[in-house]
C-alpha positions as a printed NumPy array, in Angstrom:
array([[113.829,  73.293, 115.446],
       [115.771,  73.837, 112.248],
       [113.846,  72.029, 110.404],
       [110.742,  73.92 , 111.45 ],
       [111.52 ,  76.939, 110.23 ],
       [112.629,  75.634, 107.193],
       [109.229,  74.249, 106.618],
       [107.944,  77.681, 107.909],
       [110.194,  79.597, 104.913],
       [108.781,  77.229, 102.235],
       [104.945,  77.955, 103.164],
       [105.617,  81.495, 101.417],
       [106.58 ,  79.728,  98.165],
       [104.059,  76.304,  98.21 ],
       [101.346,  76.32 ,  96.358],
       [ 98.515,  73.12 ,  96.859],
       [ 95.915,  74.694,  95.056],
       [ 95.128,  72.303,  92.055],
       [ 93.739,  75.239,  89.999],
       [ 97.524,  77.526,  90.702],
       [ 99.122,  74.342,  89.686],
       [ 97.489,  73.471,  86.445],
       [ 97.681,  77.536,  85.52 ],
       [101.91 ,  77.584,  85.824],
       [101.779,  73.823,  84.232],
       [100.188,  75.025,  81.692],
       [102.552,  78.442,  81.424],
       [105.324,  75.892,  80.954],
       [104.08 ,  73.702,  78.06 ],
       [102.909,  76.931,  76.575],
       [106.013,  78.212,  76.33 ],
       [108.156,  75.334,  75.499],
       [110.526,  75.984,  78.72 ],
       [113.418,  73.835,  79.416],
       [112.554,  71.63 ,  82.375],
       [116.275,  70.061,  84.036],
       [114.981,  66.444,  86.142],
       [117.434,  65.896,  88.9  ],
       [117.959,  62.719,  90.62 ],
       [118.958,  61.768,  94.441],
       [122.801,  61.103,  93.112],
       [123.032,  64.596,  91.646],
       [121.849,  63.146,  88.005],
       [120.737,  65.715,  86.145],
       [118.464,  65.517,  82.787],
       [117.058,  68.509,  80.647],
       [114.249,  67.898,  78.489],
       [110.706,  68.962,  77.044],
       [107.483,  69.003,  78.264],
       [105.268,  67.599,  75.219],
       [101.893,  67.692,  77.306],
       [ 99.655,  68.724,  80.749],
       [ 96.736,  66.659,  80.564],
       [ 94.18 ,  68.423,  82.408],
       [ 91.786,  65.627,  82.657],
       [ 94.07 ,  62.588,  83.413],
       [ 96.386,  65.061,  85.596],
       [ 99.165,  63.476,  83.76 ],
       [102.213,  64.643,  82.688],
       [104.915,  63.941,  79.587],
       [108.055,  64.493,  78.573],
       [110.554,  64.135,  75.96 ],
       [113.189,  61.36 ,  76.48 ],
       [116.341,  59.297,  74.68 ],
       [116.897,  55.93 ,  75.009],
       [119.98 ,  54.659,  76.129],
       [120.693,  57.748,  78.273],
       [122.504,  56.506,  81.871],
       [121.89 ,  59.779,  83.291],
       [117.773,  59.114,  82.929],
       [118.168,  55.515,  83.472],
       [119.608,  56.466,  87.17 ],
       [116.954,  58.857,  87.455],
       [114.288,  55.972,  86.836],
       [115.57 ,  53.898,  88.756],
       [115.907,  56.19 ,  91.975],
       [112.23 ,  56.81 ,  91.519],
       [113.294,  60.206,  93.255],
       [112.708,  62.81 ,  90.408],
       [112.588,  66.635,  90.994],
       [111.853,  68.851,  88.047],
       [113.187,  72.166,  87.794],
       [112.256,  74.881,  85.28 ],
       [112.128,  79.259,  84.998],
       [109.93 ,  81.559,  83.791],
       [111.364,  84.836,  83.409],
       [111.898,  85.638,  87.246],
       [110.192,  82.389,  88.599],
       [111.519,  79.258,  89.708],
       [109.096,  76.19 ,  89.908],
       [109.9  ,  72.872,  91.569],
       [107.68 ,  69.697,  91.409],
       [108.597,  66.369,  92.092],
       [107.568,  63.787,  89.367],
       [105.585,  61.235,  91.05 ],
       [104.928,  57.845,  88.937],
       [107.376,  58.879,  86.414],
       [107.55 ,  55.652,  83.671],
       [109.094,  55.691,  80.494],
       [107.148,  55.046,  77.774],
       [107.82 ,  53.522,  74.451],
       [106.33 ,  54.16 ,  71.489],
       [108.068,  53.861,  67.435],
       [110.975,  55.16 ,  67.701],
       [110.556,  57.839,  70.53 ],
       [110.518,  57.368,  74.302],
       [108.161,  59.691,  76.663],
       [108.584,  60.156,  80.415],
       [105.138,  60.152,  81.869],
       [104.124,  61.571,  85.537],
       [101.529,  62.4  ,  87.71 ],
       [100.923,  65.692,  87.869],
       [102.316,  67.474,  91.216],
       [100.194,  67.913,  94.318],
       [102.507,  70.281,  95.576],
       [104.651,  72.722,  93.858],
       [107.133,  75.554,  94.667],
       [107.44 ,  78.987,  93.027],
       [110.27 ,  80.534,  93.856],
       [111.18 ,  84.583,  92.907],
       [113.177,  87.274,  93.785],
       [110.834,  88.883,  96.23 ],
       [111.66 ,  92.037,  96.186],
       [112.047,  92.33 ,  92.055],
       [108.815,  90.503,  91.705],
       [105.485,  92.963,  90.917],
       [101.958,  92.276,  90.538],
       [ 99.378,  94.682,  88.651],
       [ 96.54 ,  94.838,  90.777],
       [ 92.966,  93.31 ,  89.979],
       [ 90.944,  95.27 ,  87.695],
       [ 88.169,  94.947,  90.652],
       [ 90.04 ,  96.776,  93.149],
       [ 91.093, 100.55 ,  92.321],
       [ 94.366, 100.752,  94.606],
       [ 96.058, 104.036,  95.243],
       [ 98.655, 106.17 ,  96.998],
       [ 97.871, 109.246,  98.823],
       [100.54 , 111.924,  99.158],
       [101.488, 115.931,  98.851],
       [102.522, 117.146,  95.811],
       [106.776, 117.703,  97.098],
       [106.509, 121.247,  94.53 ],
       [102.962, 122.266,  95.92 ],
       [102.21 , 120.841,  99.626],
       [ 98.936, 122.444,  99.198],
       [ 97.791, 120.209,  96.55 ],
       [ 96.756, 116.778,  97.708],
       [ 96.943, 113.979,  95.197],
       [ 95.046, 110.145,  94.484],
       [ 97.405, 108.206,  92.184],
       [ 96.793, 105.169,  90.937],
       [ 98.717, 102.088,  91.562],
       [100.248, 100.459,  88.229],
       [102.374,  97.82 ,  89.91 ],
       [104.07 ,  96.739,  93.206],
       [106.281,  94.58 ,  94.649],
       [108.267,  94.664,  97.993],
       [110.595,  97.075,  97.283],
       [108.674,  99.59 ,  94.984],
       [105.707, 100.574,  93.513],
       [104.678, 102.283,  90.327],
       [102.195, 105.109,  90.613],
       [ 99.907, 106.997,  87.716],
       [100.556, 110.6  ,  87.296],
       [ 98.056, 112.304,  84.935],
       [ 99.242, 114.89 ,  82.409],
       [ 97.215, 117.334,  84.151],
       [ 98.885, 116.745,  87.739],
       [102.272, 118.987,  87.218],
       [105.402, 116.697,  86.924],
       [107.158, 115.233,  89.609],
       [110.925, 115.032,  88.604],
       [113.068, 111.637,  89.039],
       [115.321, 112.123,  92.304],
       [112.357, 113.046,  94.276],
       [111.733, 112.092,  98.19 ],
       [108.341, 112.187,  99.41 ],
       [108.355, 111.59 , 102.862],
       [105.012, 110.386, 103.564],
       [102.824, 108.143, 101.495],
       [ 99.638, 106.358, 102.324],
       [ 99.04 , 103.383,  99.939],
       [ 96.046, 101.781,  99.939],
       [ 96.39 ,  98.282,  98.126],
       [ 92.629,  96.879,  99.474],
       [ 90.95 ,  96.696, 102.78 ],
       [ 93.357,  94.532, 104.709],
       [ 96.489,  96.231, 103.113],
       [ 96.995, 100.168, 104.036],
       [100.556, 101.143, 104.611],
       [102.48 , 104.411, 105.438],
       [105.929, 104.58 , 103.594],
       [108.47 , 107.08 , 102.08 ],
       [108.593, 107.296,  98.269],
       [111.941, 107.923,  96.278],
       [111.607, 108.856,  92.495],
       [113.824, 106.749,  89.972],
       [112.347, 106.777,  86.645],
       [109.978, 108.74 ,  85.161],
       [108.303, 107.226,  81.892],
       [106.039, 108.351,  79.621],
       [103.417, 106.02 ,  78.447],
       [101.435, 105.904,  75.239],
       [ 99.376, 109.204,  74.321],
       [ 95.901, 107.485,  74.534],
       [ 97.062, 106.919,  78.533],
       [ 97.752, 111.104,  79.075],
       [ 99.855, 110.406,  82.006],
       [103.631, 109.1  ,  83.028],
       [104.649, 106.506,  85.105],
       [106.68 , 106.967,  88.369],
       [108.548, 103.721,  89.115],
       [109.146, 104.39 ,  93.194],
       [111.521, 102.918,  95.896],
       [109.484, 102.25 ,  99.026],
       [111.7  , 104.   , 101.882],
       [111.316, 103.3  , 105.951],
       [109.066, 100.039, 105.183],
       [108.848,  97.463, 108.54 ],
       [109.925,  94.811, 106.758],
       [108.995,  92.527, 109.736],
       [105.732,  93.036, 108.451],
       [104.431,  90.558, 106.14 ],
       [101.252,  92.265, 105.237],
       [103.039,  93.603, 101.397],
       [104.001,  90.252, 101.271],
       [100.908,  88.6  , 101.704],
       [ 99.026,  90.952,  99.241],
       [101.474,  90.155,  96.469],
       [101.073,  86.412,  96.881],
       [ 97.618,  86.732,  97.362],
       [ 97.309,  89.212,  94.064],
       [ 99.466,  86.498,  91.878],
       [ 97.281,  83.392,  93.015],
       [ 93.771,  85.194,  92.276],
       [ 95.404,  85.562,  88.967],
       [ 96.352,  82.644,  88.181],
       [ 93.272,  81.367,  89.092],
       [ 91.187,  83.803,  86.833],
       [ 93.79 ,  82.111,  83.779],
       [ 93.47 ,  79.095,  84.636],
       [ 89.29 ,  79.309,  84.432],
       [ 89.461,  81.232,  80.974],
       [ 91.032,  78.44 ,  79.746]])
């Protein structure tokens, strides 16, 4: 039974897609991120990743000869690669890993992953929404209940959202508590929270408007439906990266 909802847990953080994959592969050659390879014994190896071909769906990475810690590793055949970007950590294993020889350099080569983990911290983690979707969050002014406002969503994550005020809205002042919100993220994700001010920022003058970075007060957090709109936001844009390229 343990097990079970073990495997139930990891579903919110595996990602099978082939297209996801090759997007955060490619994130990590990119930007020349550490990768630590861990072995069954508790071996552990940090290295390079020199390429992601796309084509062959092969993988390779930078290696020493002579180094015990790899040749356990290698001979385990048990390789699990760890790596972070910013926030994010992704697990693969290596599948096929060799080492090949060439001059005077070694390369570890691999297949590349058919599944692979992203973990974050959930409730620091924000998307922007889509460009094709125009989410926002309906609420009182707290200074003029009469006034009803429309502001646009900037960001969100589990715990807080970030909301467009325009210069011509009057100011809503950091230590704020609206009591009732309606945010409207897409069709299948409408929720009724609390909002409580922390930070008030202005943005660049072409914008005319300030950002309010919110806490999102009485949320169910039972319900998954936030979290499946945040996974769902990141995938569609990796996906949209990964055909640009």
């Amino acid at each position: 039974m343990g097990s079970l909802a073990a495997e139930a847990e990891l579903d919110d953080y595996r990602i099978t897609s082939p297209e996801e994959i090759q997007a955060l592969l490619q994130q990590l050659l990119s930007s020349r991120t550490m990768v630590t390879l861990s072995g069954p014994n508790g071996e552990g190896y940090t290295t390079l990743m020199w390429a992601a071909d796309n084509d062959r769906h092969t993988l390779c990475f930078s290696a020493e000869d002579g180094d015990p810690r790899l040749d356990a590793m290698l001979e385990s055949g048990e390789v699990v690669a760890v790596a972070y970007l910013d926030s994010i950590k992704l697990q693969f294993d290596l599948e096929g890993i060799v080492r090949v020889k060439g001059g005077h350099h070694s390369a570890l080569n691999a297949r590349y992953p058919r599944v692979l983990y992203r973990f974050q911290r959930r409730s620091a983690f924000r998307v922007q929404p889509l460009t094709t979707k125009s989410p926002v969050a309906r609420l009182r002014h707290p200074a003029m209940p009469d006034m009803q406002l429309a502001l646009r969503v900037l960001d969100v994550s589990l715990s807080g959202v970030a909301l467009f005020l325009p210069d011509n809205v009057p100011m809503i002042a950091a230590g704020v508590k609206i009591g009732q919100c309606h945010l409207e993220l897409d069709d299948d994700t409408q929720l009724q929270v609390g909002l409580l001010i922390h930070h008030v920022t202005a943005i660049h003058p072409e914008s005319r408007g300030a950002r309010l970075g919110c806490e999102l007060v009485g949320v169910d957090w039972s319900d998954r439906t936030l979290q499946h709109y945040i996974n769902q936001t990141q995938k569609r844009r990796l996906a949209l990266a990964a055909e640009k390229r």
